[in-house]
C-alpha positions, -999 to +999 in steps of 0.1 A: +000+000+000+030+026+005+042+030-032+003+033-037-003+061-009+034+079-023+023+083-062-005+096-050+008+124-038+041+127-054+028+155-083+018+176-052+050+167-031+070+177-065+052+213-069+058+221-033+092+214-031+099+226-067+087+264-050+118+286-045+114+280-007+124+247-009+150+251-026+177+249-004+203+224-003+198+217+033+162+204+026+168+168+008+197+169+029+175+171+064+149+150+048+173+125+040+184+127+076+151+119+093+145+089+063+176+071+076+161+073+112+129+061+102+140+032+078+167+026+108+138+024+131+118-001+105+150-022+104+150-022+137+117-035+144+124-064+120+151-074+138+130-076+172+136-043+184+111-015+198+131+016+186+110+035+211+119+014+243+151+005+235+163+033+215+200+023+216+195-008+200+180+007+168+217+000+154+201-037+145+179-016+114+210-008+097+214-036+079+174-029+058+182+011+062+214+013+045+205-017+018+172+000+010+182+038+007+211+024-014+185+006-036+163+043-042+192+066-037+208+046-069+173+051-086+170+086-082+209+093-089+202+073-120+178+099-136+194+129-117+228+120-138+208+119-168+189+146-165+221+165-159+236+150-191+205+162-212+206+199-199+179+196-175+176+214-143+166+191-118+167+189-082+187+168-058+168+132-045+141+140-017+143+111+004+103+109+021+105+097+054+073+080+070+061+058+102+054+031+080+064-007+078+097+001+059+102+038+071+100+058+035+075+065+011+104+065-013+121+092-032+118+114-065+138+145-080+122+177-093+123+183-131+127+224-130+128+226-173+112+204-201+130+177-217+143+182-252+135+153-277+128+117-268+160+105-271+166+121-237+130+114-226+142+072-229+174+080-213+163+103-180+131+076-180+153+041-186+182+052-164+166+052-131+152+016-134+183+000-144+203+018-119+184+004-092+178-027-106+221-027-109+223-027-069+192-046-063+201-080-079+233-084-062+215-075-033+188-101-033+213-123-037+233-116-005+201-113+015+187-147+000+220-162+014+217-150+047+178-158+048+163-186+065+140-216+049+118-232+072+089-254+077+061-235+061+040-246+088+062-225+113+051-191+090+012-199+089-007-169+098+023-153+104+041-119+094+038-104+053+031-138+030+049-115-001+046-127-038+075-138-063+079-116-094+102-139-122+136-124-113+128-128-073+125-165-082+147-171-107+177-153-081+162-174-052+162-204-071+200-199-078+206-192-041+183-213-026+177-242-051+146-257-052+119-247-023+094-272-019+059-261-011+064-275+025+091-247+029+086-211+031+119-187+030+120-162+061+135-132+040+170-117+061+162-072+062+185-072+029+166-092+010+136-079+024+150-042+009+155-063-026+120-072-024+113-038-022+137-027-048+117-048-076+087-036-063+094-007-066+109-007-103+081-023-114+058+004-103+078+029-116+083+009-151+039+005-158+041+027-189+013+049-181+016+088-175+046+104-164+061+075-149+092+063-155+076+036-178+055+061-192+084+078-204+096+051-224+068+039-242+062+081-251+098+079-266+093+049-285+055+055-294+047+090-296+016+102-295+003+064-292+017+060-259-019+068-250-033+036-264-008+015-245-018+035-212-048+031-213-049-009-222-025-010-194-049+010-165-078-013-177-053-047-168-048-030-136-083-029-132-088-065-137-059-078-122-076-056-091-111-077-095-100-112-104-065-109-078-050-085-054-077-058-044-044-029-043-045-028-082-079-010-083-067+013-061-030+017-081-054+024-117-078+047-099-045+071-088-034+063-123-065+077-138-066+106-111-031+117-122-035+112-157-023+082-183-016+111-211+021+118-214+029+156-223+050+162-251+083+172-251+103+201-269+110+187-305+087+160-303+098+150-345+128+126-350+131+089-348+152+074-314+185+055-326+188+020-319+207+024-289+177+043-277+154+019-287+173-014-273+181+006-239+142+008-239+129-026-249+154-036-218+133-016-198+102-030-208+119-067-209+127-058-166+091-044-160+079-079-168+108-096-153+097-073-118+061-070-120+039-093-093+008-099-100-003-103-063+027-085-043+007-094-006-008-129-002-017-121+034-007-098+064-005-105+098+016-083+120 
């Protein structure tokens, strides 16, 4: 439910701290701050620590903090360094900080000027993604080492029941070998933040509006990145009906935000084939990240 509760309002989190008063250096820098308390403090509690009572133990969350923030700061950096490269003024990451189960509602930068063509729209889009995805495989496969398999019986009813997207599976298989369905695989904090990591990309990869996936399919299709939006939002939809009840909620804050894709400056010219590879990569990691039904069950 984070990501979901995060797009929702990252277009008004964006114009706010676009606004000259937030403009400061020392804003992402003390937001960043109190994000690696609170994602210390989530750590923490995953570990078996009450950050509150014992406050000098909330060490322990290092481990998910710093694996985690690693995983979105590489994102973000990702499309700041592009954007850079391109000639477009952005801002620095904001790191969101939040009381929730993994202490962020994630990260974005500001775009401050248009982008130019869509050769640099599939680059700023694409590079974010891969970055993150860069860190978050050799991640998951540390953190699958250092995670426990156990009876499944011994996880019935108990704690976040997560889903497998193809990569998760294929790098678990590779770790782990195969699981039978007697076992279940008590995820270590690092692996727990690789979980996250493809979670995340995925989200951010559903070509639809001014997501990162959105940017992509704009630069390859034009003006018919519409089409592909909106056949996407109404999979969401069913997806929502037939599986995991969060989709209907993740298409109706697509739908409030828009599936349209403004146009850039010179929005003529055909991408290269670099371009056009470094996008149907992209795509090719979307589906290898996407899970269908991310939450099986939750009991905390």
């Amino acid at each position: 439910m984070i990501p979901f509760l995060f797009m929702g309002l990252k277009s008004s989190l964006r114009r706010l701290l676009s606004s000259p008063g937030f403009n400061h250096p020392l804003v992402p820098a003390g937001l960043f701050a109190v994000t690696v308390l609170t994602t210390l403090a989530a750590g923490a509690m995953q570990a078996g620590v009450n950050p509150i009572e014992n406050p000098s133990e909330i060490w322990k969350g290092l481990p998910f903090s710093f694996t985690l923030l690693l995983i979105l700061g590489c994102h973000e950096l990702g499309h700041w360094a592009a954007s850079r490269r391109h000639g477009v003024d952005v801002s620095f990451p904001y790191f969101i900080p939040g009381p929730t189960l993994v202490g962020t509602f994630g990260a974005f930068i500001a775009m401050k000027s248009p982008v130019s063509d869509r050769n640099a729209l599939i680059d700023i889009g694409a590079a974010g993604p891969l970055a993150g995805l860069v860190v978050t495989i050799p991640v998951l496969f540390v953190g699958l080492s250092l995670s426990q398999i156990v009876p499944a019986a011994q996880t019935e009813g108990v704690g976040i029941h997560l889903g497998e997207c193809a990569l998760f599976s294929a790098v678990n298989w590779l770790v782990n070998g195969t699981i039978g369905p007697d076992r279940d695989v008590i995820l270590h904090p690092v692996a727990f933040a690789g979980w996250i990591g493809l979670l995340v990309t995925s989200l951010n990869l559903i070509p639809v509006g001014q997501l990162d996936g959105g940017h992509i399919i704009y630069a390859i299709f034009g003006h018919r990145q519409r089409e592909v939006a909106w056949m996407v939002v109404g999979m969401l939809l069913v997806l929502g009906i037939l599986g995991w009840e969060g989709w209907l909620i993740w298409g109706g804050i697509l739908l409030a935000l828009g599936v349209r894709h403004p146009p850039v400056i010179y929005d003529g010219g055909e991408l290269d084939n670099r371009r056009l590879a470094v996008g149907y990569l992209a795509m090719l990691c979307f589906a290898l990240t996407f899970t269908p039904i991310p939450f099986t069950s939750i009991n905390i």
